[in-house]
C-alpha positions in Angstrom: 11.7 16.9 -6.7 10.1 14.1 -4.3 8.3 15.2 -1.2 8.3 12.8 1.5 6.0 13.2 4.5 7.6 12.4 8.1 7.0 13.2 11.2 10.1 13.4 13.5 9.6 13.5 17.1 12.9 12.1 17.2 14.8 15.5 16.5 12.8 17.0 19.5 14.1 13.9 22.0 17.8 13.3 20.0 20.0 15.6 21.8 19.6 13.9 25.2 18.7 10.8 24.3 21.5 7.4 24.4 21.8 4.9 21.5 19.0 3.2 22.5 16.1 1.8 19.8 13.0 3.7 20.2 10.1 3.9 18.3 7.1 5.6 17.2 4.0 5.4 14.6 2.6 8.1 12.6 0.3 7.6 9.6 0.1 3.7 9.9 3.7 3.6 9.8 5.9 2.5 12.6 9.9 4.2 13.0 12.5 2.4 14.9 15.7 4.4 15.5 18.7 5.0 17.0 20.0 8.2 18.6 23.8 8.9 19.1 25.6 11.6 20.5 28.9 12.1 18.8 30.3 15.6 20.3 28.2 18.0 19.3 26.8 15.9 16.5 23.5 13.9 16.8 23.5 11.1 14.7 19.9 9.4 14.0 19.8 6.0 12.1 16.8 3.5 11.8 13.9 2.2 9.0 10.2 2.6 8.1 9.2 -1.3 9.5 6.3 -1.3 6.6 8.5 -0.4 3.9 11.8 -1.6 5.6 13.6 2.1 4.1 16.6 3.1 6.2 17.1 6.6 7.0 19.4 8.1 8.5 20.2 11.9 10.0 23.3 14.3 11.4 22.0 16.7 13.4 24.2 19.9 13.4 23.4 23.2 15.1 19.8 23.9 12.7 21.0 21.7 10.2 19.7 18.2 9.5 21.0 16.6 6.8 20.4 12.6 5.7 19.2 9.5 3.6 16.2 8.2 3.6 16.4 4.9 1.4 19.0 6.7 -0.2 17.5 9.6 -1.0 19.2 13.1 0.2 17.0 15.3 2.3 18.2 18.1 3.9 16.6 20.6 6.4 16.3 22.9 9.3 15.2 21.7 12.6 12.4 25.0 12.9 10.7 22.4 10.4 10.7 19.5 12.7 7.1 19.3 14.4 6.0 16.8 17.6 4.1 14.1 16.1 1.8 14.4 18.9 -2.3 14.6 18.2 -3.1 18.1 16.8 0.6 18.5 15.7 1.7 19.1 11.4 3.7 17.4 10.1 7.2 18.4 8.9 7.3 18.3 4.6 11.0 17.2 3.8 12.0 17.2 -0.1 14.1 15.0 -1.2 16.9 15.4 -4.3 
């Protein structure tokens, strides 16, 4: 199993947010995503700008489930943590 380290702030902002490109850096690495509201889906889409690897989310009730460069990830949002100074980082493993 592959861990991949990443912060999403995203999920904290999604559900009120429209399909607007935002960004944010964490670890020398800068996010640029998409947040849309389909019902009471929240759908996430973007890439890693260093590494140019998509991802993308539905957010579901407590479930988040995705790609990132198409690799399944899969996980509640209790694990999502701010990426703000002082703040841990959320471990998501990937199948």
């Amino acid at each position: 199993m592959t861990k991949t380290l990443i912060a999403f702030s995203v999920l904290a902002a999604a559900v009120a947010q429209p399909a607007l490109a935002e960004t944010f850096t964490r670890d020398g690495s800068t996010y640029t995503y998409t947040v849309e509201k389909q019902g009471k889906v929240t759908l996430i889409s973007g890439r890693i700008e260093d590494t140019k690897q998509p991802f993308r989310f539905r957010v579901s009730g407590t479930r988040v489930n995705g790609s990132i460069d198409g690799r399944w990830v899969s996980f509640s949002t209790r694990d999502v943590v701010s990426s703000k100074p002082g703040a841990q980082a959320a471990v998501i493993a990937a199948r």
